[in-house]
C-alpha positions, 0 to 999 in steps of 0.5 A: 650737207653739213647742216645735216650732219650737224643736226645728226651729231646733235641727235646722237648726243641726246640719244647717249644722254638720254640713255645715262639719265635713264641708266642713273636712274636706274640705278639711283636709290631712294633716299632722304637728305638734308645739307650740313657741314658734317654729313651722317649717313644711315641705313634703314630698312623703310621697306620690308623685302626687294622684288627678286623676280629679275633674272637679269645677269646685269647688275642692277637694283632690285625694285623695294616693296612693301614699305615698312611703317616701323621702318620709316619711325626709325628713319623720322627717330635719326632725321628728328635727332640731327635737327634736334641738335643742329638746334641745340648750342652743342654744335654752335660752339664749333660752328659746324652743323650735321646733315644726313644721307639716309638709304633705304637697305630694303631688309637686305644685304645686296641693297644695303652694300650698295649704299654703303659703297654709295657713302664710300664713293662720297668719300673719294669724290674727286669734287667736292662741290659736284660730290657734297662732303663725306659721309663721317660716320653711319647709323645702321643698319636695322638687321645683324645681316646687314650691319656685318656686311656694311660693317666689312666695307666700313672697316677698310675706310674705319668710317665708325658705324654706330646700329641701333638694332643689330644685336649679333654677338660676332659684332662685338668682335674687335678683332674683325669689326673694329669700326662697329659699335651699338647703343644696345647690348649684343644678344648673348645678354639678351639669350641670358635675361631669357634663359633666366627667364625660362629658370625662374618659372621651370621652364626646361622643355622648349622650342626656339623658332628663328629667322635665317641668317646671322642674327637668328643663328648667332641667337640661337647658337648663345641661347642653346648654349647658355640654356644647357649649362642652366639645364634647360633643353630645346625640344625643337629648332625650327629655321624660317628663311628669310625671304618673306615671298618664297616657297621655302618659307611657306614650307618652312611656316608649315613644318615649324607649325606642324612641329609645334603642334607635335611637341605639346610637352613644350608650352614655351616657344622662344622666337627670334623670327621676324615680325611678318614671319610671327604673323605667318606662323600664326596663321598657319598654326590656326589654320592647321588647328582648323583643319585637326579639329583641335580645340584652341588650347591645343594652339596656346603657348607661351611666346617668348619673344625677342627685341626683333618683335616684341613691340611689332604693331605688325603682329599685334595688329594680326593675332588673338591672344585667345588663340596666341597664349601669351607673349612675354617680349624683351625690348630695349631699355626705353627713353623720353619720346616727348621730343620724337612725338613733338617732331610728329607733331610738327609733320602733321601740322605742316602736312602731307606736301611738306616732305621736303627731300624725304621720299620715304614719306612721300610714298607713305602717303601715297600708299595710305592715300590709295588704300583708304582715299583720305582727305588731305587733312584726314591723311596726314592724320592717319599718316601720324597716328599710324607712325605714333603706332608703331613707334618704340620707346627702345629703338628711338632712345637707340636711334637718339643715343646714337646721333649723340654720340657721334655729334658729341665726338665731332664737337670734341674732335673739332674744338681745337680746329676748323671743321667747317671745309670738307676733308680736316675732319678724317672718320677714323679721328671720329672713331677715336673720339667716340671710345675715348670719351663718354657722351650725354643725353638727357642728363645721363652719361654713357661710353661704349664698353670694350666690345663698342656696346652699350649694355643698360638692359633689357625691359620685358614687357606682357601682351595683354587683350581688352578683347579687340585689340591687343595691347603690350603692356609698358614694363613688367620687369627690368632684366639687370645684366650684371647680376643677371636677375629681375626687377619687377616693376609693381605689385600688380605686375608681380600678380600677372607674372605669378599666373604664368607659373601654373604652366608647365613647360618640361619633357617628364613629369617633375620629380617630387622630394624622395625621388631623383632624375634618371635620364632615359635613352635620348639626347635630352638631359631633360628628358627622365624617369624619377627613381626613389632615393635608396636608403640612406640618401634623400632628396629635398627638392623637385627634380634633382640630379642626383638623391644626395647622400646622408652622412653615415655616422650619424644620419640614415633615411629610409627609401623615397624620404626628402630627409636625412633622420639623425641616428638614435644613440643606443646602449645598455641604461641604467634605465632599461627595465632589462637592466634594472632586473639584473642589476637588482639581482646583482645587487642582491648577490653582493648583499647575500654574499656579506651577509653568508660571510658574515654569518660564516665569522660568527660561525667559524668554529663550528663543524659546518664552516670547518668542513665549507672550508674555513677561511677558503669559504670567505676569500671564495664569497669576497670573489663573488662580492667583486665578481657581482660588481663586475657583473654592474660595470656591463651597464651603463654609458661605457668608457675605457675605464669601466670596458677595461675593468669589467672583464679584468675584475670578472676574470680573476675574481672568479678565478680567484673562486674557482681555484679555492673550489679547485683547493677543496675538491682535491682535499676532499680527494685526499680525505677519502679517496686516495690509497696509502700508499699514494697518501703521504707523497700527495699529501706532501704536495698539497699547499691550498694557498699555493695552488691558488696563488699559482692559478690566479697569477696566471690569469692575472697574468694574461689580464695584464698581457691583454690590457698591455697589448690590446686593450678593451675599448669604448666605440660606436658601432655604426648600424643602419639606423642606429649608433650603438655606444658599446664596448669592444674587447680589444682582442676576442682571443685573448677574451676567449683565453681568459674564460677558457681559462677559467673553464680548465679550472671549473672542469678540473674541478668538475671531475675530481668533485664527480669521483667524491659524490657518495662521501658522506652527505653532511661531511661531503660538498663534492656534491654540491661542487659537482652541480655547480661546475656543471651549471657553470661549464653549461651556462658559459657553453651556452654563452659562446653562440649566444655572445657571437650571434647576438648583437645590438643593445643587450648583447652586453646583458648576455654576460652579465646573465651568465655571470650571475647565473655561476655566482648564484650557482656557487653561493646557492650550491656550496654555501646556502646548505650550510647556512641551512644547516647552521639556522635551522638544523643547529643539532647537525652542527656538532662533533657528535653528529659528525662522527655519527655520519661518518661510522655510519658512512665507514659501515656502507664501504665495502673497500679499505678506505683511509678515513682521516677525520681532523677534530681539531676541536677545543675538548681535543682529538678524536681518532675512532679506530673502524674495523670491517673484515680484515683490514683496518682503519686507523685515523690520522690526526690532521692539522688541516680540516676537510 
């Protein structure tokens, strides 16, 4: 009986270990692992997605499926770095070697928090034999996603994390992940090498495809960003989730699909999808331009492609670039590969059962051996050159940066103690070491920067087919991010680049010089309609925001120019054959005005010069001398003397002439037509030199009013196309009150000339005076609309023509008769004949008349006594002449 129980006891005890084996089995996960006195642990996604289909509420691991050949290089590019320097002298100085603990996070998060707590419990093992040594520090993980949630359990033990490929910009936050740091630049830099990249080539119009989570959103959020500040616009956002095998995602790829083919205006697509998602999208693109009978150009665009796949061999293996377009890719900056090629090498030659702990490579194996049926030679074979396939200069120069940079902090931490028994050694310490100092590899120093980064760049790289296969070309250009600009790498790459700027990615047309953007109804800035540049403002470039403005003093444009024309500088020269007219004529009158007075000297005592006036008739043609040069003073480069003087010295020039005309006009009256009575009182009034004394200091003094308070000046007058160099009067009323002026004088004379016309005719210049007042008043009548409705060049020549017009008018009226007189009609020069016409003149009177004749001749005075009815004529001798 106790036999028995014994036996059953015993039984149960096995059924319970029994269930813990399974249970921990169950709930083991995949791993590779190698001893060493450091143990590092890392995190990478070896296969592509989990199996999701459990419903199970129990907590339990997710089976992996679908095991990634990208994946397991990387994991190979950690394993080859730590053996590398287990064997290099580094870590023998501090006689410490380094081990790893590698898990599989399966590309999601679940999976990778359970390794991370797997390295936390490493940590907090009560035994250290059962348990092995802590994990110091972790290299991973592969996705953003994964690498904030590790990060948020690391930070609580500051057990440093150190991502080769996790590029999310929150990461870079201090401030919540102060453990985190990265051998690449986050993506803000990457978004602005494409956003360069989009500027450099006018790109403007474009669709953006991304991979739900926090890598896509955090890359898609910079990139809209820094893409509108540098007025580019996205046509579209398509948003893939992340789950490979669900039905959202089938239904997301035909959207995005659909999409693009509605939004054939955007030639350029921006991608930071995964790799399997790309080769989706591409099938399905292909199969609805099958279905719409498209042809395959309406397929092509140019794929801009970011780190996540621009070096898949996934999606190279999968599409035609004859149906893709092209692909332009940004990679990390790369490194030596000879030792990780060396590393595949070794793996070959040793072969497919020389794994070791690795079940990673196992299933690799087992995966090529069972779809192909290899030989074990031919599998190995295939095994490594499937790994050299997939294998990215980027992400291995990362994974090695990464190994280096803790195995460098561990030998300075380490130095100056002994590292050797698990627990001297605290991660945190590790942590330190790695911002404070710089680390080596291959001869080049680096040291993360604040943000705990390493930014060296971006390589971006062309896809290119030989037909069959594709093939991505090694580097076209190397994005620098300090001054955000491109370098590229040879001639013959500038040659390929220059091909993709025939391709035209924008909502509207470009706006060619002479036009600007108009923004249309929308929420796109890049979307417009091109409105011509009014006049005065161009434009000299495509697409401009806004036509730029001219500048309004000495440049003007016509409508639609791409220039600004400088103003052409306009005044009234000595060169305009207008000019030279008048100023020949104002030149001839000068001449004619000496030549008259000079003929009048030498003729002074005769008749004819007696009855013109005397010495009147010389002070009246040396008006017209100053008045003719005034006339010269309106052409030419004006300057504010000649604009001061012009008007000054016409003004009371001719007042000066019209006052002597004034003085004769009245004398004639007083000759002829007054009565006795009134004679002896007017007579006594009468003071010629007085009178025009009097007349010309009063506009002599308005002269001098006007000059003092506003005074002629030069100035430019501005016109639309023209800057005109001309004179301004200063003040138009006291300019007008100068010529009214002298209106007053010429009309006075006007009438007091009018009442003696039918004196005798050689005796008499009322005639003369009277016509030529007339021409005066009329000419300056004519002058007032002439002068306020005319403006540009020949405005100042309107003067000058009225000027000319009234001093030919008095020379031609009161002094070119008697010079006729004088040379050809000598026998009219003399007393005889005067006194003839005058009885002649006295016989035709009907009313009494007192008729004065002063004959202040050399032989003496005569005074004949005239006799008509019953009144008598007397004559008085006078000491003055008519």
């Amino acid at each position: 009986m106790a036999w028995l129980l014994i036996c059953w006891h015993i039984t149960i005890l096995l059924i319970i270990l029994g269930m813990g084996h399974a249970a921990e089995k169950e709930c083991s996960m995949l791993g590779a692992t190698t001893k060493g006195t450091v143990i590092l642990g890392g995190i990478f996604a070896v296969h592509e997605d989990v199996e999701k289909e459990n419903r199970t509420f129990a907590p339990h691991l997710h089976p992996c499926i679908r095991l990634e050949a990208r994946g397991l290089v990387r994991m190979l590019a950690m394993i080859n770095a730590v053996e590398k320097v287990n064997r290099s002298p580094l870590l023998a100085d501090v006689n410490v070697t380094l081990g790893y603990h590698i898990l599989d996070s399966c590309a999601d998060v679940s999976t990778a928090l359970r390794a991370t707590a797997h390295f936390i419990e490493r940590s907090h093992c009560p035994g250290t034999t059962s348990c092995g040594p802590p994990v110091l520090a972790v290299v991973g993980a592969s996705n953003s996603e994964g690498s904030i949630a590790i990060a948020r359990q690391l930070t609580l033990e500051m057990i440093p994390q150190i991502s080769y490929s996790s590029t999310a910009v929150t990461l870079s936050d201090k401030t919540r992940f102060p453990a985190f740091m990265r051998t690449i630049p986050n993506d803000r830099h990457q978004t602005a090498a494409m956003v360069s990249l989009l500027s450099t080539y006018g790109w403007t119009w474009v669709g953006v495809v991304i991979t739900d989570g926090n890598y896509g959103q955090s890359a898609l959020e910079n990139f809209v960003s820094q893409a509108s500040k540098n007025g580019i616009c996205v046509a579209f956002k398509s948003i893939i989730p992340q789950a490979v095998g669900s039905q959202d995602v089938r239904s997301a790829i035909t959207q995005t699909a659909r999409t693009i083919f509605e939004n054939p205006e955007a030639q350029v697509i921006v991608s930071f999808a995964k790799p399997t998602l790309m080769v989706y999208l591409y099938q399905e693109l292909k199969n609805q331009m099958l279905r719409g009978g498209r042809d395959r150009k309406s397929m092509r665009r140019v794929w801009v492609a970011s780190d996540s796949w621009s070096s898949s061999s996934s999606v190279k293996e999968n599409i035609h670039l004859e149906d893709m377009g092209h692909v332009l890719g940004f990679t990390f900056k790369s490194g030596d590969l000879s030792s990780f090629n060396e590393y595949l090498s070794r793996l070959e030659a040793a072969g497919h059962d020389d794994t070791g702990d690795n079940v990673f490579l196992q299933e690799f194996y087992t995966q090529l051996n069972a779809s192909e049926g290899y030989g074990e030679t031919e599998l190995v074979s295939k095994a490594v050159e499937t790994l050299r396939e997939h294998t990215h200069a980027g992400t291995i120069f990362s994974v090695e940066m990464a190994v280096s940079a803790i195995a460098q902090a561990l030998v300075s931490v380490c130095r100056n103690r002994d590292c050797r028994t698990p627990g001297t050694v605290q991660p945190w310490e590790l942590l330190k070491a790695m911002w404070m100092e710089e680390f080596k590899l291959r001869g080049k120093s680096f040291k993360f920067d604040s943000s705990g980064d390493i930014n060296l760049g971006y390589d971006m790289t062309m896809w290119r087919s030989d037909g069959e296969n594709i093939h991505v070309q090694d580097v076209v250009a190397e994005y620098h991010p300090h001054n955000n600009s491109f370098t590229h790498s040879n001639h013959s790459t500038t040659q390929q680049l220059n091909a993709l700027k025939h391709i035209i990615s924008k909502c509207s047309k470009s706006c060619v010089p002479g036009e600007s953007k108009k923004t249309t109804k929308g929420p796109h800035t890049c979307c417009y309609e091109c409105a011509i540049c009014s006049a005065n403002y161009y434009s000299n470039d495509t697409d401009m925001a806004q036509c730029l403005s001219c500048d309004p003093v000495t440049e003007w444009s016509p409508e639609g120019t791409s220039s600004c024309l400088t103003k052409d500088r306009l005044l009234f020269s000595w060169q305009d054959p207008f000019a030279m007219v008048l100023l020949t004529f104002s030149a001839l009158g000068v001449v004619l005005n000496l030549l008259v007075s000079a003929l009048f000297l030498h003729q002074q005592d005769t008749p004819v010069v007696k009855a013109a006036g005397g010495p009147l008739s010389q002070v009246i043609l040396f008006s017209l001398v100053i008045s003719d040069i005034s006339a010269m003073l309106f052409v030419g480069r004006p300057n504010s003397l000649q604009c001061k003087a012009r008007q000054v010295l016409f003004g009371v020039s001719f007042t000066l002439c019209v006052s002597c005309i004034l003085v004769k006009t009245l004398h004639i009256l007083l000759a002829f037509q007054f009565n006795p009575e009134l004679h002896e009182v007017l007579r006594g009034l009468y003071k010629p030199y007085i009178i025009v004394a009097i007349c010309v200091s009063l506009q002599a003094a308005t002269c001098i009013c006007w000059l003092v308070l506003k005074s002629p000046y030069n100035h430019i007058v501005n016109n639309p196309t023209t800057l005109l160099e001309a004179c301004h009067e200063g003040s138009y009323l006291a300019f007008g009150v100068m010529l009214g002026y002298i209106a007053v004088l010429a009309f006075v004379c006007f009438i007091c000339a009018f009442k003696g016309r039918k004196l005798p005719h050689l005796y008499n210049e009322a005639k003369f005076i009277t016509f030529s007042m007339l021409l005066y008043l009329i000419s300056w009548l004519l002058f007032v609309p002439v002068y306020i409705t005319t403006s540009g060049v020949y405005l100042p020549a309107v003067e000058m023509v009225v000027i000319l017009i009234s001093n030919y008018g008095i020379l031609c009226c009161h002094f070119f008769p008697k010079c006729y007189i004088i040379l050809f009609k000598k026998e009219q020069n003399t007393n005889t004949a005067f006194r003839k016409k005058l009885y002649e003149y006295s016989n035709k009177t009907t009313d009494v008349v007192s008729v004065s004749v002063v004959t202040n001749y050399r032989e003496g005075v005569t005074c004949p006594s005239l006799h008509r009815g019953s009144i008598t004529r007397h004559c008085r001798e006078k000491s003055n002449s008519i």
